[in-house]
C-alpha positions in Angstrom: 0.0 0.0 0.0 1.4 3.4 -1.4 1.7 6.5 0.9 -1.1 8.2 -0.5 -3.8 5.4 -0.1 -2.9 4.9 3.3 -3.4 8.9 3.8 -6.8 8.3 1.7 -8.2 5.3 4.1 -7.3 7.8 7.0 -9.3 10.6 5.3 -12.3 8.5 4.4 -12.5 7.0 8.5 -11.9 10.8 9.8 -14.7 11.8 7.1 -16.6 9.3 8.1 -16.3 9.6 11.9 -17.2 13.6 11.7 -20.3 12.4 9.2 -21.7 10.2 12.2 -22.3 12.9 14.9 -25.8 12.7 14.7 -26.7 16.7 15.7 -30.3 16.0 15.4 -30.7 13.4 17.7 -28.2 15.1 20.5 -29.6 18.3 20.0 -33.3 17.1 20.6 -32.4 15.0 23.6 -30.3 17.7 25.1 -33.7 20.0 24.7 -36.0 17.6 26.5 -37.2 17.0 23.4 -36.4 13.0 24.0 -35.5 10.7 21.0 -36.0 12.4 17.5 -35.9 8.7 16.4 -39.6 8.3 17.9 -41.5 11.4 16.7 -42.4 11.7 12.9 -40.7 10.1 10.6 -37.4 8.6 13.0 -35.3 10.3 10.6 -32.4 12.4 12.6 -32.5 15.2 10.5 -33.3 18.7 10.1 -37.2 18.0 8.4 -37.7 15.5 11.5 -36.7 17.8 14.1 -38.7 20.3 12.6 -41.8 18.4 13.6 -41.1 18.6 17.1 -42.4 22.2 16.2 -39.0 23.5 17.2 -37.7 26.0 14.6 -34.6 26.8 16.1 -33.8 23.3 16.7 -34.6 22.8 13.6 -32.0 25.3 12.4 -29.2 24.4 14.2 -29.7 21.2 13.4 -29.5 21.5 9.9 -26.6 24.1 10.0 -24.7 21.5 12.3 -25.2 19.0 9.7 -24.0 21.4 6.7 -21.1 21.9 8.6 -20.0 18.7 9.4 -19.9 18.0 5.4 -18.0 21.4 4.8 -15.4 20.5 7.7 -14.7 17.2 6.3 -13.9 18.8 2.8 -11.9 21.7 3.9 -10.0 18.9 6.4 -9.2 17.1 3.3 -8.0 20.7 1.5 -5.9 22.0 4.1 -4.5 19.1 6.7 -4.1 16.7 4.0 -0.2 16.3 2.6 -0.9 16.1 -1.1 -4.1 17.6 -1.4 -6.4 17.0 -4.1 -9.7 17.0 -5.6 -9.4 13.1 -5.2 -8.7 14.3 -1.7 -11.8 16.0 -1.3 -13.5 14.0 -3.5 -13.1 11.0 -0.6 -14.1 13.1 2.1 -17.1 14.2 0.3 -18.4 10.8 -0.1 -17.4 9.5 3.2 -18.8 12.1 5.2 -22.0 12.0 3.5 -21.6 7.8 4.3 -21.2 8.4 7.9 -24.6 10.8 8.2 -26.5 8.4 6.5 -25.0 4.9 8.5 -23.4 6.0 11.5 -21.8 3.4 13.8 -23.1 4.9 16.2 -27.0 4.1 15.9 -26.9 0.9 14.1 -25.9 2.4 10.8 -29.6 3.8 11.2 -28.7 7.8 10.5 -30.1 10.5 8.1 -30.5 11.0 4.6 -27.5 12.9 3.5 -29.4 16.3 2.1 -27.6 19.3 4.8 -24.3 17.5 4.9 -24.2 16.7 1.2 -25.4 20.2 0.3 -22.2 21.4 3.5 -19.8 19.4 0.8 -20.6 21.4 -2.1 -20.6 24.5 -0.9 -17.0 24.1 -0.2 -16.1 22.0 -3.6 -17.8 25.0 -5.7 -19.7 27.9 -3.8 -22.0 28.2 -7.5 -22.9 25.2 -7.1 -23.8 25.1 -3.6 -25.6 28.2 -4.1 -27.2 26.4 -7.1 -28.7 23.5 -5.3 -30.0 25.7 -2.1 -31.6 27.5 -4.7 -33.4 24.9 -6.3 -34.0 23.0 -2.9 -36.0 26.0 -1.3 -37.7 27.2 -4.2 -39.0 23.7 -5.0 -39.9 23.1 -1.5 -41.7 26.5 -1.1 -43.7 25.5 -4.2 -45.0 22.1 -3.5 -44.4 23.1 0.8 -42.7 19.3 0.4 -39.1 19.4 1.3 -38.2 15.9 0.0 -39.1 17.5 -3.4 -36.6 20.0 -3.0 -33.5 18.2 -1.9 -34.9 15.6 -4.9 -34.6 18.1 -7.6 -31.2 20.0 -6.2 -29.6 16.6 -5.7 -30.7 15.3 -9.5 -28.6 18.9 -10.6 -25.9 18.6 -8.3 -23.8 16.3 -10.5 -24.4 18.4 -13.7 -24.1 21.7 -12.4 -20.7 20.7 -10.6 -19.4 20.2 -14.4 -21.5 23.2 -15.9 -20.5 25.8 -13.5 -16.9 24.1 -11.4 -15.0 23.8 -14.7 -14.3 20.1 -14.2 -14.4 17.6 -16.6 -17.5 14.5 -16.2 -15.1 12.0 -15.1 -12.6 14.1 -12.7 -12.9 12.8 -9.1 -15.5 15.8 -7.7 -18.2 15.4 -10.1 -18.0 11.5 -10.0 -18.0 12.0 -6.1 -21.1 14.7 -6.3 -23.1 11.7 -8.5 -22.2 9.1 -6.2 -23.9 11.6 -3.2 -26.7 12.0 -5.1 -27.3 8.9 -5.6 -27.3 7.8 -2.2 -29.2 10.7 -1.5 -31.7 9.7 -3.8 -31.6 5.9 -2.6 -32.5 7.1 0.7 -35.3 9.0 -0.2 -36.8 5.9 -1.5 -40.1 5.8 0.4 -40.2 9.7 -0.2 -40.1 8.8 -3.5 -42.6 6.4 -3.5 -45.2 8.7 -1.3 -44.3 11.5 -4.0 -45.9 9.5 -7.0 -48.5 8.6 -4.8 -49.2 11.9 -3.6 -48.5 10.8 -0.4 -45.9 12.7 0.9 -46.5 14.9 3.7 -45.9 18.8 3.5 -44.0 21.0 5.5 -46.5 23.2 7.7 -43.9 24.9 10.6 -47.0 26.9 12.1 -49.3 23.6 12.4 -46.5 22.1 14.2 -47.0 21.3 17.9 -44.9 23.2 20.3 -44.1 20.6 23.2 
């Protein structure tokens, strides 16, 4: 094993690791909010917390997960000997892995939207600025916010070549599809309530306040 893989295994555990810390359902339980994992949906994120009818929980939550995905990244860009965009392109992918299975809780974690969407923004800023675009204007028209991170996440790879400069089969874009495709894997039974018309909206002043 080469120098540089070893550095790259070590990147993706580190990515990985900083991926897992699972904001939502700390942040909710340090609240007396109790476990995010048993109200709504289960899911640790941002959208679940939201339903606790906490907005700045909420918030936080999602802004903690954004981060986590931008630390990773910028980890890989400055404390990395060798840096790269195959560099970044691991951390990307790993800390998006570690939201979405942490250790932690069984491999049982979020679906990858705030941290994926925390990755971009530091790979390409237009980009990022792109997809949060896309997210909240699709998810203030339809009031579904699985519909939004959807449609930002089926641009994200394409936009990464359109407005990054890279070519389609550098390491970043390939690492921005694979994202997106996990993304969109675990959206599945969004998906599915989507074509059904199923999928619950987004209604923050409906929301109980306990």
């Amino acid at each position: 094993m080469s120098g540089f893989q070893a550095q790259l295994i070590l990147l993706f555990l580190v990515s990985y690791v900083i991926g897992s810390i699972p904001f939502g359902l700390l942040l909710t339980a340090l609240s007396g909010g109790g476990d995010i994992r048993k109200i709504g949906s289960g899911n640790i994120g941002a959208t679940n917390v939201l339903r606790t009818g906490r907005r700045g929980l909420a918030a936080a939550t999602l802004l903690l997960d954004a981060l986590k995905g931008a630390a990773a990244v910028l980890i890989a860009r400055f404390f990395f000997p060798g840096a790269s965009d195959m560099t970044m392109a691991v951390a990307t992918v790993a800390v998006v892995i570690g939201h979405c299975f942490p250790i932690w809780l069984g491999f049982k974690g979020g679906k990858g939207v705030a941290t994926g969407l925390g990755t971009i923004w530091v790979l390409s800023w237009p980009v990022g600025l792109a997809c949060c675009v896309v997210w909240l204007l699709v998810a203030r028209l339809s009031r579904i916010s699985s519909a939004g991170a959807l449609a930002a996440f089926l641009l994200a790879p394409v936009l990464m070549v359109l407005l990054s400069g890279r070519a389609l089969h550098s390491p970043i874009p390939v690492a921005t599809l694979l994202v997106s495709v996990l993304i969109w894997a675990r959206h599945w039974s969004n998906i599915a309530r989507l074509l059904t018309g199923q999928e619950p909206r987004v209604n923050v002043d409906q929301a109980p306040r306990s």
